[in-house]
N, C-alpha and C positions, 0 to 999 in steps of 0.2 A: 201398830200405832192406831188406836183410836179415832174414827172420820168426828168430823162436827159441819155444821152448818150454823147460820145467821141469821136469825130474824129481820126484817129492815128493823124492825124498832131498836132491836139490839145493836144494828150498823149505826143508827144514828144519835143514838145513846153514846157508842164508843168514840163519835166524831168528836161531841160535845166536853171528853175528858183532853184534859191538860195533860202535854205531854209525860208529864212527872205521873198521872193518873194512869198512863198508858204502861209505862214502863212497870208498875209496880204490881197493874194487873198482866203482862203478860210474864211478872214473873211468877206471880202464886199461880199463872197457868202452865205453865212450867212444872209446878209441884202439883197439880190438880191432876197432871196427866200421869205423872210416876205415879203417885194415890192411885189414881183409874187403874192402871196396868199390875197395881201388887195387891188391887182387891180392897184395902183401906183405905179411908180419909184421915189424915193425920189432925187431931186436935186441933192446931192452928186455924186450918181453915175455914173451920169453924162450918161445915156442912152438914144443914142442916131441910128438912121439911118446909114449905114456903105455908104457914095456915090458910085453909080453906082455896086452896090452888092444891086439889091432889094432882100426885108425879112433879110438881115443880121441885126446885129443889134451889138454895140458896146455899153461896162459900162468900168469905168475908176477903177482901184482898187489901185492905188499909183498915187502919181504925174505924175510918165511915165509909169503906171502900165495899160494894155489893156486886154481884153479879147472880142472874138467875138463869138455868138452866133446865130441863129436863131429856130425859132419853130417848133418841131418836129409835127408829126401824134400823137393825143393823146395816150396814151397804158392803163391808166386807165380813165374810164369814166369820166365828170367832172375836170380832173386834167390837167394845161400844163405840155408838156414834152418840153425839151429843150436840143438842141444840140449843144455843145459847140465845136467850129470850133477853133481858136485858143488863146493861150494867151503870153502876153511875154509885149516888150517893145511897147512903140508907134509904133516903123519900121515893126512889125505882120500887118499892117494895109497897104501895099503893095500886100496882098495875103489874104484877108479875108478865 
């Protein structure tokens, strides 16, 4: 299973979404972690390169639905760890 951690920006970012926000991002994280673990990101997710933020890395979870992340220092052997920087609308994408 994949460790992650939290930016605060990123905790306070996720306060700010509407439960309906919440739900829909922790389902594409859901499918970001199965992707993680078979090696592929599936098209949907649309993950991709964050410009001019190298290692950032951005997945799409609503039609304006964003979330940015990058790869942590593993904590368990064998597993990624990933640290999610932040999430919200498209406009998060000003400030990765």
């Amino acid at each position: 299973m994949p460790t992650y951690e939290a930016t605060p920006r990123f905790t306070a970012d996720h306060q700010r979404l509407t439960p309906e926000q919440r739900r829909r991002f922790r389902q594409a994280v859901t499918v970001f972690v199965d992707d993680l673990r078979a090696g592929a990101f599936r098209t949907g997710l649309r993950v991709k390169g964050v410009r001019r933020a190298p290692g950032v890395f951005e997945l799409t979870w609503d039609g304006n639905g964003r979330a940015t992340w990058s790869y942590g220092r593993p904590i368990v052997p064998g597993e990624q760890h990933i640290v999610w920087r932040r999430v919200g609308t498209h406009d998060i994408l000003t400030g990765p």
